[in-house]
mmCIF file of the C-alpha atoms, coordinates in Angstrom:
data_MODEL
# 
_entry.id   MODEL 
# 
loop_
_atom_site.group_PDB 
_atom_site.id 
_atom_site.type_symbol 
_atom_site.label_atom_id 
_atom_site.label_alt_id 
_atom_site.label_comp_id 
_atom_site.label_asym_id 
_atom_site.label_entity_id 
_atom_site.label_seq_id 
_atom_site.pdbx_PDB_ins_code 
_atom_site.Cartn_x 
_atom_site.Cartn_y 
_atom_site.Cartn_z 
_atom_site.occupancy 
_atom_site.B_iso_or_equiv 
_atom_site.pdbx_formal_charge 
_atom_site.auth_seq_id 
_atom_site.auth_comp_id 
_atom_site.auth_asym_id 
_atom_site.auth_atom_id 
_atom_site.pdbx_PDB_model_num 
ATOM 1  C CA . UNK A 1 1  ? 0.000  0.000  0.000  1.00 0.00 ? 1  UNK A CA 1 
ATOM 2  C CA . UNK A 1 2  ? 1.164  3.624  -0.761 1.00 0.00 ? 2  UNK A CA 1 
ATOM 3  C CA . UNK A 1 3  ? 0.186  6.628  2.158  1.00 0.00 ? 3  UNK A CA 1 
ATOM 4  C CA . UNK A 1 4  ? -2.592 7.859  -0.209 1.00 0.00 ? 4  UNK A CA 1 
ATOM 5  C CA . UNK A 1 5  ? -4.663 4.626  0.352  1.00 0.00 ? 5  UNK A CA 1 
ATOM 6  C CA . UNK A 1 6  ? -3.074 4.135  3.561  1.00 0.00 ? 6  UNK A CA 1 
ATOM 7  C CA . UNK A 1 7  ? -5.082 7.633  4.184  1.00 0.00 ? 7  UNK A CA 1 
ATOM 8  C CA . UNK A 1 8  ? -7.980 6.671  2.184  1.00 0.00 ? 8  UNK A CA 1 
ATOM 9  C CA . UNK A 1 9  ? -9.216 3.454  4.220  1.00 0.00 ? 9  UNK A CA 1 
ATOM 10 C CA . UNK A 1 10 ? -7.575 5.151  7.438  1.00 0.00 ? 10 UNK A CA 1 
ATOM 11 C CA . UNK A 1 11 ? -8.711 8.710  7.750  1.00 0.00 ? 11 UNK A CA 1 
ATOM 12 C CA . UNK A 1 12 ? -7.794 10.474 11.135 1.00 0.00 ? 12 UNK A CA 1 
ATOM 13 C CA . UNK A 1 13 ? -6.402 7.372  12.359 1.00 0.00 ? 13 UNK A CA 1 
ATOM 14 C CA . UNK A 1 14 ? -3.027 6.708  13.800 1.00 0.00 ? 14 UNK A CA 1 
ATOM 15 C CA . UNK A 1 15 ? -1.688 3.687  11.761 1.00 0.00 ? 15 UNK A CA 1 
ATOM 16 C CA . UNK A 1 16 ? 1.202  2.009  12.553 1.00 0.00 ? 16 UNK A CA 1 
ATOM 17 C CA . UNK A 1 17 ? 2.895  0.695  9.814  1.00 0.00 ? 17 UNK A CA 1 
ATOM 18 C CA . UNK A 1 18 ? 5.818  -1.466 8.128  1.00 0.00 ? 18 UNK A CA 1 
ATOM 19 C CA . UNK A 1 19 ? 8.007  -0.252 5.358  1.00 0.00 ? 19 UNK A CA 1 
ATOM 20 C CA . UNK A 1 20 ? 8.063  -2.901 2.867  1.00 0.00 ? 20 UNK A CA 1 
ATOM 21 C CA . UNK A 1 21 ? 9.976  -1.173 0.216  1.00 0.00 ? 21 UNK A CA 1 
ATOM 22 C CA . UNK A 1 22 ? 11.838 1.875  1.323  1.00 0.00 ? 22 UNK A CA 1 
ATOM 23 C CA . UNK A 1 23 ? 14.846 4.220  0.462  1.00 0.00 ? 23 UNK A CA 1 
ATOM 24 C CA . UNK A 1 24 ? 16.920 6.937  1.594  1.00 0.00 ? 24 UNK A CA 1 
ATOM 25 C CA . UNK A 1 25 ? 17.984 10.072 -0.445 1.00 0.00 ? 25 UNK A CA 1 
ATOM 26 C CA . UNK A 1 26 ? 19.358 13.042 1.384  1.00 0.00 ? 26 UNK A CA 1 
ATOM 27 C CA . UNK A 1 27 ? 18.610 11.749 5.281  1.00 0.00 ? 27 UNK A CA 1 
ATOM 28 C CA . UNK A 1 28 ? 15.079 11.200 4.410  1.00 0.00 ? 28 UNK A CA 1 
ATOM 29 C CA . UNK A 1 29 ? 13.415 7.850  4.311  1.00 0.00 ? 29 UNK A CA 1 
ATOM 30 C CA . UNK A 1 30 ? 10.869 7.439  1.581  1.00 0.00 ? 30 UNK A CA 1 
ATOM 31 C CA . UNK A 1 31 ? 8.235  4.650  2.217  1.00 0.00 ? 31 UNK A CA 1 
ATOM 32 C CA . UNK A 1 32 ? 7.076  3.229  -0.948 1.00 0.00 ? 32 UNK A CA 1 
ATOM 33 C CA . UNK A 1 33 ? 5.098  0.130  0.223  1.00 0.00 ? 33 UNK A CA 1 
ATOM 34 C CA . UNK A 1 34 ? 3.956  -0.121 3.462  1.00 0.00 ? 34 UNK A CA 1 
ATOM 35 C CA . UNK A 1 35 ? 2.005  -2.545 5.269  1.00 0.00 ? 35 UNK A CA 1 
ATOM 36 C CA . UNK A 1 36 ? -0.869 -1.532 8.111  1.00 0.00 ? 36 UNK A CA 1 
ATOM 37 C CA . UNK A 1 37 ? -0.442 -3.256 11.259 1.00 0.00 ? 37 UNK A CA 1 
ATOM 38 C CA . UNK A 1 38 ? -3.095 -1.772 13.170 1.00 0.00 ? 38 UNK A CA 1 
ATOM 39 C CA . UNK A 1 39 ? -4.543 1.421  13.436 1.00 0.00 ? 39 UNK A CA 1 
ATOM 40 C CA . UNK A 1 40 ? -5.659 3.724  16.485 1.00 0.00 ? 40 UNK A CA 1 
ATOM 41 C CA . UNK A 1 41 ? -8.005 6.210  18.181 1.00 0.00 ? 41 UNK A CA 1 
ATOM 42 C CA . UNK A 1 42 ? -4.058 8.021  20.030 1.00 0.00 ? 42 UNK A CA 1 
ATOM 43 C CA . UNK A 1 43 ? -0.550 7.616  19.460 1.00 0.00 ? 43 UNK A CA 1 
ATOM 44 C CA . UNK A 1 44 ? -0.294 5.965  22.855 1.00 0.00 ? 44 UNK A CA 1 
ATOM 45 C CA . UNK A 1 45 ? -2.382 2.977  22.242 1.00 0.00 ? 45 UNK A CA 1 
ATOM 46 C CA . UNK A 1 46 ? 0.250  2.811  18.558 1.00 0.00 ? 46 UNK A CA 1 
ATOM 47 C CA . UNK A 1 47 ? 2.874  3.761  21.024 1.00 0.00 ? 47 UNK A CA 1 
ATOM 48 C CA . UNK A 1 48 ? 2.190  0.610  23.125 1.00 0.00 ? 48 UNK A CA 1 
ATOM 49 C CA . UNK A 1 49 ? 2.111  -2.070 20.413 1.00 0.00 ? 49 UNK A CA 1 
ATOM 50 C CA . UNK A 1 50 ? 4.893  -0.741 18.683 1.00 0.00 ? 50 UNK A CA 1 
ATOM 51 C CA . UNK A 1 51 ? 7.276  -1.246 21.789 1.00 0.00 ? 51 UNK A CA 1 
ATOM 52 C CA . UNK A 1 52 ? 6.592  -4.712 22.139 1.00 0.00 ? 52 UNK A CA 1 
ATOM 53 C CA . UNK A 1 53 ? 6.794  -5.211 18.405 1.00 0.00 ? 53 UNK A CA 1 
ATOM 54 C CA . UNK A 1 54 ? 10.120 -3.584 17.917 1.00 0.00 ? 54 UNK A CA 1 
ATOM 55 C CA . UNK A 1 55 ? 11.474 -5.747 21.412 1.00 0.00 ? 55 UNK A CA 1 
ATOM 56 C CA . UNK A 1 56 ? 10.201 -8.990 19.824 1.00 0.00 ? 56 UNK A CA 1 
ATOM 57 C CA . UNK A 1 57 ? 12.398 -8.080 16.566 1.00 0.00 ? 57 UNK A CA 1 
ATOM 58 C CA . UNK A 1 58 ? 14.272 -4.788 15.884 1.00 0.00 ? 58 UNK A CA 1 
ATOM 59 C CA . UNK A 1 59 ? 14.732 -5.809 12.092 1.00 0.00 ? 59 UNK A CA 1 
ATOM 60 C CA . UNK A 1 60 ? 11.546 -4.396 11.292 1.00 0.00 ? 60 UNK A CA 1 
ATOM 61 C CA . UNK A 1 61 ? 11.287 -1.449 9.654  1.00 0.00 ? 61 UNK A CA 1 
ATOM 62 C CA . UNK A 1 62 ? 8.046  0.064  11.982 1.00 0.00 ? 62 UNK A CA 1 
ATOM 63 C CA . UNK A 1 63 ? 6.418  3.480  12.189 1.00 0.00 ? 63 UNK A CA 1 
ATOM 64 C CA . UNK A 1 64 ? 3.738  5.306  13.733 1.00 0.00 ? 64 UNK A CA 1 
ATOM 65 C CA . UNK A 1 65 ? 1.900  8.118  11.738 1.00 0.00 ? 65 UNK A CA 1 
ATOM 66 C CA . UNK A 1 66 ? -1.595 10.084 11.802 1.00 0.00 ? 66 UNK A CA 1 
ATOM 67 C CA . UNK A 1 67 ? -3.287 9.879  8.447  1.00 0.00 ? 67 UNK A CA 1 
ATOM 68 C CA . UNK A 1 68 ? -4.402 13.452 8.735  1.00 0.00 ? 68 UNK A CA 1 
ATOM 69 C CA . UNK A 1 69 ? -0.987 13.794 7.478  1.00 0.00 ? 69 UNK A CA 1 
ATOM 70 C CA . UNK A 1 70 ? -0.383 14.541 3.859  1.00 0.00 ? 70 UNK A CA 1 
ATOM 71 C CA . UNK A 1 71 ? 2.981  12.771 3.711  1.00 0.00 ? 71 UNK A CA 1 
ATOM 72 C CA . UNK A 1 72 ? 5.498  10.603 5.988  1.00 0.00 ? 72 UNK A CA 1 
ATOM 73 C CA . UNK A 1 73 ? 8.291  12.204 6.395  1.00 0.00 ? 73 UNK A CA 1 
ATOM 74 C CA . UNK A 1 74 ? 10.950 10.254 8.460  1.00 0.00 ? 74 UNK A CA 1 
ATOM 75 C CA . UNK A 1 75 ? 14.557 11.793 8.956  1.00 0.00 ? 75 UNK A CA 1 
ATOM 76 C CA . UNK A 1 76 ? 17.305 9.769  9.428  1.00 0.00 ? 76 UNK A CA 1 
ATOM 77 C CA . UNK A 1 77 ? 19.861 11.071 12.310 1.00 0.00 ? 77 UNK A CA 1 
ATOM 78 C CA . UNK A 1 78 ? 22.888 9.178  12.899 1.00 0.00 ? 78 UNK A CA 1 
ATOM 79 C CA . UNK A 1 79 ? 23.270 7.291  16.054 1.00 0.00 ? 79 UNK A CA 1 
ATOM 80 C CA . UNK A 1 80 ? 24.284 9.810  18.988 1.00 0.00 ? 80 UNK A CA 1 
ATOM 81 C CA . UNK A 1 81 ? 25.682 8.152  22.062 1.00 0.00 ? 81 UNK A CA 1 
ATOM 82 C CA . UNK A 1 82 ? 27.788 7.576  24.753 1.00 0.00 ? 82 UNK A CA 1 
ATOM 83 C CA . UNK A 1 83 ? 30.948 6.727  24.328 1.00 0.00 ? 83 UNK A CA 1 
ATOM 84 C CA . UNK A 1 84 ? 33.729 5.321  27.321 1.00 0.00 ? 84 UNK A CA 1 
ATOM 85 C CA . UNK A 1 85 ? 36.865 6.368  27.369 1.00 0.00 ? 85 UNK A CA 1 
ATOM 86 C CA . UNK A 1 86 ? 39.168 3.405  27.518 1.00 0.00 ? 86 UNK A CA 1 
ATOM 87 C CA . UNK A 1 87 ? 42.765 5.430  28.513 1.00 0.00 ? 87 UNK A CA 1 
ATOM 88 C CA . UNK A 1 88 ? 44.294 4.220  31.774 1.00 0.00 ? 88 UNK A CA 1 
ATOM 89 C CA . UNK A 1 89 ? 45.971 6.902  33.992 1.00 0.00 ? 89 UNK A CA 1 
ATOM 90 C CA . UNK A 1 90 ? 48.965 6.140  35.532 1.00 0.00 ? 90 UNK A CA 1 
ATOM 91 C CA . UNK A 1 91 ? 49.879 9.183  37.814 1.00 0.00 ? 91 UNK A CA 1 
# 
């Protein structure tokens, strides 16, 4: 499914989805297919499922968006963390 039908059998939904077919071009990440998992009255009830979705496999490519929306717009950022600092002092 593309977002325009995604939209069309959703409407003011939130819809957590699936990326089937995806690609990224200048840190954004156009959906081309998508699959609908479920869809919801809040973002907390898509909030909920997608948690234990992504901890039973965090290969899938999942997102959460409101079909009020005209497009999905996801941004890639890389990975910001913390890193330790291995050096040993020796005073």
């Amino acid at each position: 499914m593309n977002w325009a039908e995604v939209r069309q059998h959703f409407p003011n939904r939130c819809v957590l989805v699936e990326a089937l077919q995806a690609e990224t071009k200048s840190n954004q990440r156009k959906i081309e297919d998508m699959s609908v998992i479920d869809d919801f009255d809040n973002g907390n009830a898509a909030w909920k499922v997608y948690k234990k979705l992504h901890g039973d496999n965090q290969n899938r490519e999942l997102y959460i968006f409101h079909t009020n929306n005209e497009e999905t717009t996801v941004i890639e950022q890389s990975s910001i963390g913390v890193h330790q600092n291995n050096e040993v002092y020796n005073g």
